[in-house]
Structures are given as C-alpha cells and as structure tokens.
C-alpha positions in Angstrom: -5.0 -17.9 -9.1 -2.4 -16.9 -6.7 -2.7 -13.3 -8.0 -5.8 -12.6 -7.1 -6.9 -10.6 -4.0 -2.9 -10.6 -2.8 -3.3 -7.5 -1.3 -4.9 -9.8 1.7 -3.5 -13.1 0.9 0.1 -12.0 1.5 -0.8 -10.7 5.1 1.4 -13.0 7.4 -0.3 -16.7 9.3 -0.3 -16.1 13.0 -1.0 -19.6 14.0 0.3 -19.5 17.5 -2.4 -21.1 19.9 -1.8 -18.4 22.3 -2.7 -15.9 20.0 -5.6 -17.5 18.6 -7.2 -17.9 22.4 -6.6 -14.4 23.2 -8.0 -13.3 20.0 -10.7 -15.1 20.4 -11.7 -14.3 24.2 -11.6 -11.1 23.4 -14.1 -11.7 20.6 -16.4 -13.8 22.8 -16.2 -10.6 25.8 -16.7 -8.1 23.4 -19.4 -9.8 21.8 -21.5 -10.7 25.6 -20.8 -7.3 26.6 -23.8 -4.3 26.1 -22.5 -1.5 28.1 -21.1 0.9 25.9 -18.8 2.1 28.4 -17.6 -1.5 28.9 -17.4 -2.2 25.5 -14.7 0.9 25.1 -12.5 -0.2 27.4 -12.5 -4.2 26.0 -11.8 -2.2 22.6 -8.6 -0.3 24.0 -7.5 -3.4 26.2 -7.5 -5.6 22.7 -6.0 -3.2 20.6 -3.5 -2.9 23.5 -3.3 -6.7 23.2 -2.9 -6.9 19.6 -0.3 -4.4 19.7 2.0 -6.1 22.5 2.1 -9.6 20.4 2.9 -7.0 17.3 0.0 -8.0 15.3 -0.2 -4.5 14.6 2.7 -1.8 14.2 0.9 1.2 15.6 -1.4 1.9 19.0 -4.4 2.1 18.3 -6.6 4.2 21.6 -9.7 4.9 20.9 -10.8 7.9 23.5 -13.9 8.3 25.6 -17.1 9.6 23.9 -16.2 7.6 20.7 -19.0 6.6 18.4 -19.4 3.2 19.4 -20.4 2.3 15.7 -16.7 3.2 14.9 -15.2 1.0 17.7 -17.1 -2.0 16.7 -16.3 -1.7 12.9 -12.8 -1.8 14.0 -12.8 -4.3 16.4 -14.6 -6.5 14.1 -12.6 -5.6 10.9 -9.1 -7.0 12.9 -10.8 -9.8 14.0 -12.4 -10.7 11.1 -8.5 -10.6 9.3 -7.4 -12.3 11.4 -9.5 -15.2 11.0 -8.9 -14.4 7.2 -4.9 -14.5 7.4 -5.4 -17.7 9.3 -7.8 -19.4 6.4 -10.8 -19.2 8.5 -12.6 -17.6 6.0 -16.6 -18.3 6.9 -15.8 -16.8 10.5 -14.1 -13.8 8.5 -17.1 -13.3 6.4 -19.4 -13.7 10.1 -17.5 -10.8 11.6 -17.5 -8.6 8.8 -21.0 -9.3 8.6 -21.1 -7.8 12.0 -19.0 -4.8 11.3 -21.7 -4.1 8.5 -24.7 -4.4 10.9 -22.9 -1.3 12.8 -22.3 1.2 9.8 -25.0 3.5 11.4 -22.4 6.5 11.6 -19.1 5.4 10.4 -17.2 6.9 7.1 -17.4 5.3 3.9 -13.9 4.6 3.9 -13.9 2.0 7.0 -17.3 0.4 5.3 -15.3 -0.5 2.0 -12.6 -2.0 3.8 -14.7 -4.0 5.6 -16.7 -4.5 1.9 -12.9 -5.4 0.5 -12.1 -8.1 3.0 -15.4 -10.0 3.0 -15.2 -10.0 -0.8 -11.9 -11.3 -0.4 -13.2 -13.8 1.8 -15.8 -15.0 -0.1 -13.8 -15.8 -3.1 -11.6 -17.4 -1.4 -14.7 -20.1 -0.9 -15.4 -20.0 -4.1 -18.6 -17.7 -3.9 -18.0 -15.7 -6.2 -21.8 -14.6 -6.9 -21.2 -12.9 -3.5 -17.4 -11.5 -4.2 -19.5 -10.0 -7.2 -22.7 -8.3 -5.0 -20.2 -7.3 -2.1 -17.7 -5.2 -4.7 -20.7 -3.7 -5.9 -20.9 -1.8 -3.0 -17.3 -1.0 -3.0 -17.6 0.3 -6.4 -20.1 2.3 -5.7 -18.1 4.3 -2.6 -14.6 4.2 -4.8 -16.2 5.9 -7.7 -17.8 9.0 -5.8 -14.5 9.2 -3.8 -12.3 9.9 -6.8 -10.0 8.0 -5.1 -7.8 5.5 -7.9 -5.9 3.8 -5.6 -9.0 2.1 -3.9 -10.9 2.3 -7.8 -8.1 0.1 -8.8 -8.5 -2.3 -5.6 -12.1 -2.9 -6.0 -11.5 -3.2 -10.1 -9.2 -5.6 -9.3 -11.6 -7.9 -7.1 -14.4 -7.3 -9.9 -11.9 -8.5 -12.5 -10.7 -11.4 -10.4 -13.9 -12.7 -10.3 -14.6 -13.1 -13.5 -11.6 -14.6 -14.4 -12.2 -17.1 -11.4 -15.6 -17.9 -13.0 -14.8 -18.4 -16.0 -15.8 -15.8 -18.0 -11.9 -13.4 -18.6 -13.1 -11.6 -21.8 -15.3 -9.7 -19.2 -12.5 -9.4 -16.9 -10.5 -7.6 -19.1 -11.9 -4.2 -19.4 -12.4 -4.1 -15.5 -8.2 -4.7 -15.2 -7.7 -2.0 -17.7 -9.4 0.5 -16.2 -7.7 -0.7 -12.7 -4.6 -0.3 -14.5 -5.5 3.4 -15.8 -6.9 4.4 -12.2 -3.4 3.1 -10.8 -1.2 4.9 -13.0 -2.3 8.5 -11.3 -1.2 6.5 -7.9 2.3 6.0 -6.3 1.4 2.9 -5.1 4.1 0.3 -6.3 2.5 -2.9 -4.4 -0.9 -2.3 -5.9 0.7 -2.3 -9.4 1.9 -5.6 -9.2 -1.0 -6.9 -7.6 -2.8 -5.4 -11.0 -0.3 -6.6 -13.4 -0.3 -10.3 -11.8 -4.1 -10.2 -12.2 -3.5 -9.0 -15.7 -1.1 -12.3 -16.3 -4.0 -14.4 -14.8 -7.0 -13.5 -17.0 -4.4 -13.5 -20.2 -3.4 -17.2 -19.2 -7.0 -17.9 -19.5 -7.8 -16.0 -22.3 -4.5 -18.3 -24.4 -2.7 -14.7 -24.5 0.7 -16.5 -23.6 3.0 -14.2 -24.3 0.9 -11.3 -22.4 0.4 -13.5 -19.3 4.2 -14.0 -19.6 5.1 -10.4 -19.9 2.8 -9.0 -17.0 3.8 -12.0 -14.5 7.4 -10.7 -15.0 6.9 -7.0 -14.6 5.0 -7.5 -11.7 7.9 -10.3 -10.2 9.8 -6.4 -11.1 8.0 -4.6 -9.1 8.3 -7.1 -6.0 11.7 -7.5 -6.0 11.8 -3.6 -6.4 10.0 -3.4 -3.1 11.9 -6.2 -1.3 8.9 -8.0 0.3 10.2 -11.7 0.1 6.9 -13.2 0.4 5.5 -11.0 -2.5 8.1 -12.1 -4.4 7.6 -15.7 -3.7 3.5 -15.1 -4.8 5.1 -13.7 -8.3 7.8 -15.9 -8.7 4.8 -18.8 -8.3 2.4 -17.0 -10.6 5.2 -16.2 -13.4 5.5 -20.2 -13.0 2.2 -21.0 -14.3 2.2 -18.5 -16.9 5.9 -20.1 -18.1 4.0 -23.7 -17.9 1.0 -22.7 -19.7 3.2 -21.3 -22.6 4.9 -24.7 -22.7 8.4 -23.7 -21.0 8.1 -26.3 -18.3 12.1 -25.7 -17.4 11.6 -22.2 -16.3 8.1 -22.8 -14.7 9.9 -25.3 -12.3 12.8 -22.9 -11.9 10.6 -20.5 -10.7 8.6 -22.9 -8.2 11.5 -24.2 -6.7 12.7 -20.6 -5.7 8.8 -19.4 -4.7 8.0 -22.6 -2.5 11.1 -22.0 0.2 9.9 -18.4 0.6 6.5 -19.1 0.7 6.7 -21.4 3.3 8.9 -19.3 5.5 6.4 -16.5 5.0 3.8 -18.8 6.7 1.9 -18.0 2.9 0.5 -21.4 2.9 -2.4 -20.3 0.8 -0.1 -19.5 -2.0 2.7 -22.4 -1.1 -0.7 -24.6 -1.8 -0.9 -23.0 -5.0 2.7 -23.8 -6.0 2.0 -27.6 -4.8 -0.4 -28.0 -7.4 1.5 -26.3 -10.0 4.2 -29.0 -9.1 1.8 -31.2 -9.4 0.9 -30.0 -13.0 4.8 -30.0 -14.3 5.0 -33.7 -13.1 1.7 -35.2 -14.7 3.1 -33.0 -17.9 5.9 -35.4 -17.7 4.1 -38.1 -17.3 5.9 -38.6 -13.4 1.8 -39.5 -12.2 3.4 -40.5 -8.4 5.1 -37.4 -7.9 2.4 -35.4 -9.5 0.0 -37.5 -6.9 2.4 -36.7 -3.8 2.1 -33.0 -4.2 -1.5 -32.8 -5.3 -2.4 -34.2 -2.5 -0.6 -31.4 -0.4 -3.0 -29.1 -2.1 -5.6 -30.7 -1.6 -5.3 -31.5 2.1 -4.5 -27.8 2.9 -7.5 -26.1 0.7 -10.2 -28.6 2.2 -9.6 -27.5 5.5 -9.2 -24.2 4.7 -12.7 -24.1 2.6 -11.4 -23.2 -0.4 -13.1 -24.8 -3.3 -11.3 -23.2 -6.4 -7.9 -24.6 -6.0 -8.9 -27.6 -3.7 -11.0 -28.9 -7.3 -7.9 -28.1 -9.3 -6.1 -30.3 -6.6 -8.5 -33.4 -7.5 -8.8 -33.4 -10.8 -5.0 -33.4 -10.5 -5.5 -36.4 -8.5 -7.9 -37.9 -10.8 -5.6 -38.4 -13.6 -2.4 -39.6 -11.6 -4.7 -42.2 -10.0 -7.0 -43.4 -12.5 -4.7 -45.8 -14.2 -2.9 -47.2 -10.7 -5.9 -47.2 -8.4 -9.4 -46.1 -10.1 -11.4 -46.2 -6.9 -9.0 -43.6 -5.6 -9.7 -41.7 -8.8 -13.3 -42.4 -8.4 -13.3 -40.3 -5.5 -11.2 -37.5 -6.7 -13.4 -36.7 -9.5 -16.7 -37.2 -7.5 -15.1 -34.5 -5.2 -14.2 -32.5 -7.8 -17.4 -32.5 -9.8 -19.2 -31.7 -6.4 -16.6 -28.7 -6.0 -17.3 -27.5 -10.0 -21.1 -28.0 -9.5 -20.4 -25.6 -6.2 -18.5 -22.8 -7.6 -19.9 -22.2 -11.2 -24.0 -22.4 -10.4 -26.2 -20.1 -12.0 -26.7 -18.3 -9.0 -23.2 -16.9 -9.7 -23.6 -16.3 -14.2 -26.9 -14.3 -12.9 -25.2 -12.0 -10.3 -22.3 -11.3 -12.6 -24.4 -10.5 -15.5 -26.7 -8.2 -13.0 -22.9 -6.4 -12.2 -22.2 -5.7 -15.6 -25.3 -3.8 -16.2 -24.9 -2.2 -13.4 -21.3 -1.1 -14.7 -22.0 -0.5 -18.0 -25.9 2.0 -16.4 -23.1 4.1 -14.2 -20.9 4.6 -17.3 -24.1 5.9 -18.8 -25.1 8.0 -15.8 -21.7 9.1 -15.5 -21.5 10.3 -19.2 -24.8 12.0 -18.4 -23.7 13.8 -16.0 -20.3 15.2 -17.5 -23.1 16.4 -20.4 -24.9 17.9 -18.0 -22.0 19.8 -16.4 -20.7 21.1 -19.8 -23.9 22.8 -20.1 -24.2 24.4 -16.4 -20.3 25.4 -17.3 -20.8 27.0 -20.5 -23.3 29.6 -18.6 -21.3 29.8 -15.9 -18.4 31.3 -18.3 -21.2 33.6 -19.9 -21.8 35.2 -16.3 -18.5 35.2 -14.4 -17.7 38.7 -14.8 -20.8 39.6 -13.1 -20.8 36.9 -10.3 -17.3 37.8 -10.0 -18.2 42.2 -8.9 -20.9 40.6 -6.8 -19.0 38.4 -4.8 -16.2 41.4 -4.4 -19.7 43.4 -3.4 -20.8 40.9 -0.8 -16.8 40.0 0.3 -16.6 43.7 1.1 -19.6 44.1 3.0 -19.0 41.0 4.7 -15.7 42.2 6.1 -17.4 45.6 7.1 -19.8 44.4 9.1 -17.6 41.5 10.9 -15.3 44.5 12.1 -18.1 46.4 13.2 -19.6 43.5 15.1 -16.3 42.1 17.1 -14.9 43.9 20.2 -11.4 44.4 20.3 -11.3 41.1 22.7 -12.6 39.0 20.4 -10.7 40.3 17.4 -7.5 39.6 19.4 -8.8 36.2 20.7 -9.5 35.3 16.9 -5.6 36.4 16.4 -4.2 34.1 19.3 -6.7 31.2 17.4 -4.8 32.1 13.7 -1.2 31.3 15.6 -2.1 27.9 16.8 -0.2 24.8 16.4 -2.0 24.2 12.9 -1.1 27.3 11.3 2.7 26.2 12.7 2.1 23.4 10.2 0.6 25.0 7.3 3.2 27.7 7.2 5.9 24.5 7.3 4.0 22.9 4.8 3.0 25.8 2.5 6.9 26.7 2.0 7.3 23.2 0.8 4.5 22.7 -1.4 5.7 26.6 -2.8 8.6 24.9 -3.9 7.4 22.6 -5.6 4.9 24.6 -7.3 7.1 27.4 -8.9 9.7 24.4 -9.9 6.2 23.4 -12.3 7.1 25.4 -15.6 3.8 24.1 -16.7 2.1 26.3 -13.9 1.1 29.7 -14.8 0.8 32.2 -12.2 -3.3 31.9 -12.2 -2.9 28.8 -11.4 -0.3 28.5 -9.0 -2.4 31.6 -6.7 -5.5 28.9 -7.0 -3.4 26.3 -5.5 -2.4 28.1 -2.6 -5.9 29.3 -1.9 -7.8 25.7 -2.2 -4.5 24.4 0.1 -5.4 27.3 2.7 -8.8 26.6 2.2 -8.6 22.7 2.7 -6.4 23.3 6.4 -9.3 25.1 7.6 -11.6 22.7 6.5 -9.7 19.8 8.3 -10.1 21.9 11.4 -13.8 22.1 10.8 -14.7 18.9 10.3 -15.3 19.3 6.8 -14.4 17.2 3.7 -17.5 18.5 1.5 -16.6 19.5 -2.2 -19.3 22.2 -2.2 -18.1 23.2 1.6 -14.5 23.6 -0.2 -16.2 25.7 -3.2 -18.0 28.0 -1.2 -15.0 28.8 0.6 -13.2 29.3 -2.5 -16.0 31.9 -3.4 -16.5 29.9 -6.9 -19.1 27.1 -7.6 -19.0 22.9 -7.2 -18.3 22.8 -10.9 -16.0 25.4 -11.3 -13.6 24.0 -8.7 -13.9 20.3 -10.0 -13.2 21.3 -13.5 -10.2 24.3 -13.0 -8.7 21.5 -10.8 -9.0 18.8 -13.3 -7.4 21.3 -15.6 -4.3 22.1 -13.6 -3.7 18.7 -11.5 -6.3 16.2 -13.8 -7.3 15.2 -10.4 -10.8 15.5 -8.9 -11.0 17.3 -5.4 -11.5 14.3 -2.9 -8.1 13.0 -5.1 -6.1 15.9 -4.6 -7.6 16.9 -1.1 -6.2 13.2 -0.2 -3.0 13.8 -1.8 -2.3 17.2 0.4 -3.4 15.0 3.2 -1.4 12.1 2.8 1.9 14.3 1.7 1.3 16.9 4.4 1.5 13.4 6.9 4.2 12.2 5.1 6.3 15.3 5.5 5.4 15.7 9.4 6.2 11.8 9.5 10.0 12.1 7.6 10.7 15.4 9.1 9.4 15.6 13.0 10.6 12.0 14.7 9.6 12.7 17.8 6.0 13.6 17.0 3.8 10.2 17.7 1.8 8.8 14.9 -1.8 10.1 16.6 -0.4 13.6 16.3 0.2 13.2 12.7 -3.2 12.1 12.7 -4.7 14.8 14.5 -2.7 17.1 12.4 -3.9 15.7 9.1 -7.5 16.3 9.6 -8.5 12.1 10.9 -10.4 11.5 14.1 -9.0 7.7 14.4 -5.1 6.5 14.1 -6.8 3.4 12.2 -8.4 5.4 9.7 -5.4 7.2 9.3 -2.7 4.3 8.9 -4.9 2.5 6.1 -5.4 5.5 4.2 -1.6 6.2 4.5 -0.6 2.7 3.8 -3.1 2.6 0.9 -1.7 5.5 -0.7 2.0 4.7 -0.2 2.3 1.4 0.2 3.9 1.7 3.3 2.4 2.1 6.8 3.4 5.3 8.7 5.8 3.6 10.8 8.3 2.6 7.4 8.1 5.9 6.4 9.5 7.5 9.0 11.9 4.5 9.2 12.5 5.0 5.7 14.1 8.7 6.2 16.2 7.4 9.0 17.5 4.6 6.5 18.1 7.6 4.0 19.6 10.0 5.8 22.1 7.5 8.2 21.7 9.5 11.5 19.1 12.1 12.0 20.9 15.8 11.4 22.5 17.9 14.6 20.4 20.5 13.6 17.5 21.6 11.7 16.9 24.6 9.1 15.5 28.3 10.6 12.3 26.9 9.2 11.4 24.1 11.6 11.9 26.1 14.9 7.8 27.6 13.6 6.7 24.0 13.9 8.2 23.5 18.0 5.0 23.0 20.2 5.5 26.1 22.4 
C-alpha cells in the first residue's frame, strides 16, 4: 500500500531529539495556557521556532486581534504532522481532534485539512471505519467548493480505503472520478499520487497489466518532478505491481533502486514497505532466511509505529519462512497476525463503508436533482431576460443619479484617491496579462471575453470586501446565481469557487514570479487571504509547489533577474 495517502507519507522524518522536545514543550505551554493574549504570542514564538529549525519554508505571524479559533487550528494542525511524519500517529489523530473542537469560526478550507490528516492518520492504524466517517466530512466541503484538486484528494483517501479493506471493486469508481476531477488541475504530484492508487486497487482486483501500466506513468510523473523520495515511493510501488504479475527480476530491480532513496529520505514508512516486498521476492524463491531477515525489519518498524496493515503482512511473511525451521516462532507470527486481521477488517469497518456509499451514491441523487431543478429556473430565466435586462439598466441609472446627488465633492474625490490604491496597481498589472491571454483564445467570442473582464473586476473588489459568496459575485455582476454558474461553465467549464481560485492562485503566482522583492504575506494580502498559512496550502495545493519554489523557479528560468523591467511594472511600485 505504499501509494496510498503519499501526499502525507512522503513529508520528510524529523527525528532529531532536540526538535521533538521543543515541539513538544511548546505543545504542553500552549496547551496549560488560557489567556488568549498569552496564547498569541506562544503561537508566533513557535511558528518562529518552527521556522528557525526550517520545518517550515515560510513565516508564519499571526497579528494581534486574530480569531483565536484560527491560531489553535494551526497550531494544532503542525503539531499534529509532526507527530504524523514522525509515526506517532494516535497523538496526530489526539491533536487534530483538538483542532476540530476549535472550528467555531475558521474556513472550511483549514477544517478539511485538518479532516485530511486525521484520516490519513487513522489509516495508517488500520481504522479504516474512521478514515471512511472522517472523509465524509471532507467530501462534503470539497464538493460545495468546486474545487478538483482537493475533490481528487479526498476521492483518493475514500478510494484507498476500500482498497485497504478489502473491498477495490468499490474503490474503483471513487479513483475515476479522482482522476476526472484532477485532469481540470495542474497539479502534477497529485496525478501520481492518483495513478499509484490506481495501480494499487488494479493489483488487487488481478488487473496486472493495469496495475503495471499506472505504477509506471505515475514513477513518470515523479521523475518529471524530480522529488527523489517520490520517486523512491513509485519505484517501490511499480515493484509490487512487477511481482504480482510474475516478473520477480524487475520487481527486485526496482527495490534495490527505491530502498537507498527511501532511506536517505528518512521515508521509513515506505522503506518498511519495500522490506517486506523483499521479503515477498525471497519466500517466492523459496530463500525462507532471507525472506525472514527482512520481514522482520518490517515488522519491527510498523509495531512501533502502530501500523497494523503492513505490520500483519510482515507476520504472515514471517509465518511461512518460520514454520518449517522453528514452528513456535511461527506460532507466534500467525497468532499476531490473526489478532492484527481480526483488528483491521471488523464489522464496525464493512458497516461504516457501506453507510459511505449510500451516502455517495444519495448526493449523486441530490446533485442530479438539483441540476433538474436549475434547468427549469434557467429556461424561465431565458424567457424574461429582455425584460430584467431594461429593468436593471432602469434601476443602474437611477442608482447612479442619486449616488451623484448624494456625495459632496470631498467624498467623490476621496472615493477617487480609494480607486488608485495599491490594489488597483495590481489589477491593472494583472488585467493586461490575463487580456492577453484572453484575445490569444480563438475560441472566445467577444461576449464572452467582455464577461470575463467584468466577473475579474468584479472578483478584486470582492477580495477587498471580504467576500467569496457566489450570489455576492452575481449580484455584482447584475445577473442571477444561476446565470453566472452556468455562462461560466459554458466559457471556462469551470464553476465559480474553481475559477475564482484559479484568478487567485495565478494573480499570486504572477506577483510571486514577477515582484522578488515583495514578501510572501504581501502576496497574501494582495490575493484576497487573511492568513500566510491559508495562503501557502492553497498555493501549494494548486501548483504543487509552495510559494517559495515558485518564485525560485523564475530565478532558475530566467539565470539572473533582468536590469530592467517593462513600462508596465513601474504602475505596480508601492509609492
């Protein structure tokens, strides 16, 4: 299973005890202390903390008169992955547990990370019952969001679970439709996480040749992105697929590369996994003493690190290359590993899956519903949009009138000064950009093109408002919540919260690639976030990159940063 849940398996082992206490004093302050006031600065000094030892890449400050719901659900998301990264998983699962019992205020995007983690936690004890109940929730914020890339995330964990219990026929349609929500992404890294899942339930369906083919176009992928350690998960799960298809030759080829950069990676999670799949190529060869040796590597490592899955593969390994040498030994193994099996698939964990799928398979149905529904409210929306239209021109006008009427000349020039600000410096920067891009579209017609530009203007002044409501953004537009959802599906087949989180995320991008000297919280600001944290998961979620390597990845591009910029950027220039 070394596929599954990678996006937080490959995160890197800080095992240093020096780390780990000041980690964990922090915890224990934060945790005594009631004053909120208190509690703000213990946040700041441990983000400052975390930052120093380079846990982190980016500063994370949060300022006075934050919401102290948000500074807890941060502080106890890092903790809680870090305990995770280090195979502490229970004390993961206790701290996310926390950050839940603070979600009072705090967006839906910081509650389904802390959803993702626990879930990743949780299967990584074998409980997969709760993986199951914990996605649920995750589904249910991912599927309002219109946001694939974390669709395709919690698909992926909903799939993964199934396949881990046993039951990959279900798993299948889940990875599809991950695979379909991920296409619409640019997010390389969670393609190969998809397609090694993919390779994983095929295995265990006896689709050889599609496990195969998957494992290698996600190794691809990997190598494409150059993360050793990725490659060194793919390389060991393109192993097992080779040895379940009977080429034992490449399968060890393959494990012999992966375990070298596994370990070097500090991945002991996944250089575990390869020890057993050693293990498996020597019983295959009837070699029962090597097959014991690394077997009991695995099993060593996942005992003490709570994980029953691939700790009960480990001894039934161990079962059969000790039963004919020493059969007390054996004895014990398969004791152990009957305990482990007994564990993992109970019928607490059939019932909560089946209880999933009909909740899947009811929002399909609502969903379906709905789209009905909306075809209806559209077709009498067509049959009065010439009237509403000469209303809203009615009302526009009017509107206009009587705000002229109503300002003094001080405020009208006040309102002015507030138009030039350092946003509109952006916007115009940005807007010449996104132009560009739009009249290079020959499958743009000029309708469409004057909507874009509106609902991008419309969208800046939202970000300075506050606001992220699709019926805010319609009723700026001047057209209603159905109108705008389905003439942007039309144009970009893309749903608003998708396409307001693209301009985001390439408007950061841009400011990121083109403006060095701009820190990463002014990007944020800029971008329309309240938190730097918020803002570098969302931005490493959508690219696959954190902020940080995408600015480094200009630099890389372009050799040396130009002597001077074009007439355009001189607008941008704080004055």
């Amino acid at each position: 299973m070394a596929g599954l849940f990678l996006c937080l398996s490959a995160a890197p082992l800080y095992a240093q005890s020096d780390l780990e206490d000041g980690i964990r004093a922090y915890s224990d302050e934060y945790i005594r202390t009631e004053d909120v006031r208190k509690r703000l600065g213990i946040a700041n000094r441990f983000f400052d903390y975390l930052y120093s030892v380079k846990y982190i890449d980016e500063p994370i400050v949060f300022p006075a008169g934050s919401h102290i719901d948000s500074v807890d659900v941060n502080v106890y998301y890092y903790i809680a992955e870090y305990h995770y990264s280090n195979g502490n998983y229970p004390l993961a699962v206790d701290y996310c547990s926390r950050a839940e019992e603070c979600f009072g205020l705090v967006d839906d995007l910081s509650k389904a990370d802390i959803y993702a983690l626990k879930a990743a936690a949780y299967f990584r004890m074998g409980e997969f019952d709760k993986v199951v109940a914990t996605l649920h929730n995750s589904y249910e914020i991912d599927r309002k969001s219109g946001d694939f890339d974390r669709l395709s995330s919690t698909l992926n964990g909903i799939a993964s679970a199934f396949v881990a219990a046993g039951n990959p026929q279900e798993a299948e349609k889940y990875i599809l439709e991950a695979l379909a929500a991920s296409s619409l992404t640019t997010n390389l890294a969670r393609k190969a996480v998809l397609m090694g899942t993919a390779s994983e339930m095929y295995k265990a369906m006896g689709d050889d040749k599609q496990s195969v083919s998957y494992a290698r176009q996600a190794l691809a992928i990997e190598r494409q992105i150059g993360d050793s350690a990725r490659v060194g998960v793919r390389l060991s799960q393109l192993a097992n697929a080779e040895l379940e298809a009977g080429n034992v030759k490449e399968a060890r080829m393959h494990l012999l590369q992966a375990i070298p950069l596994l370990y070097e990676a500090h991945n002991y999670h996944s250089w575990g996994i390869c020890q057993n799949q050693m293990g498996d190529i020597f019983a295959s060869q009837g070699n029962d003493e090597e097959a014991a040796k690394h077997y009991r590597e695995a099993a060593t490592y996942f005992m003490k690190h709570n994980d029953k899955y691939n700790e009960m593969h480990a001894r039934e390994g161990l079962y059969k290359a000790t039963k004919n040498d020493s059969p007390s030994e054996a004895m014990i193994h398969l004791e152990r590993a009957k305990i482990l099996r007994d564990s993992i698939y109970s019928t607490e964990t059939s019932e909560a899956i089946a209880r999933y799928n009909a909740l899947y398979y009811n929002n399909l149905l609502l969903a379906e519903k709905d789209n009905a529904k909306h075809r209806y409210i559209f077709s009498i929306t067509i049959s009065l949009i010439t009237l509403g239209l000469l209303l809203m021109i009615i009302l526009l006008g009017a509107w206009i009138t009587y705000r002229r009427h109503r300002r003094s000349r001080m405020q009208y020039e006040e309102d002015i000064h507030s138009l030039q600000s350092r946003y509109d410096e952006v916007q115009e920067l940005y807007r010449r950009m996104v132009t560009v891009q739009m009249q290079s579209d020959a499958d743009l017609t000029e309708d469409d093109r004057e909507f874009l530009n509106s609902l991008i203007t419309v969208i800046d002044t939202a970000e300075k408002e506050g606001l992220s409501d699709v019926n805010a953004l319609a009723e700026k537009m001047h057209i209603n919540t159905v109108a705008l959802r389905r003439r942007l599906k039309k144009i970009t087949s893309m749903t608003p919260q998708a396409y307001i989180l693209q301009i985001r995320m390439q408007k950061a991008k841009f400011l990121l690639q083109n403006y060095r000297d701009m820190t990463i919280a002014e990007v944020t600001d800029r971008c329309g976030y309240a938190q730097v944290a918020n803002f570098t998961r969302a931005f490493t979620r959508f690219y696959g990159m954190t902020p940080t390597e995408a600015r480094m990845q200009a630099l890389d591009a372009s050799g040396k940063e130009k002597e001077e910029k074009s007439h355009y950027m001189r607008f941008f220039r704080k004055k």
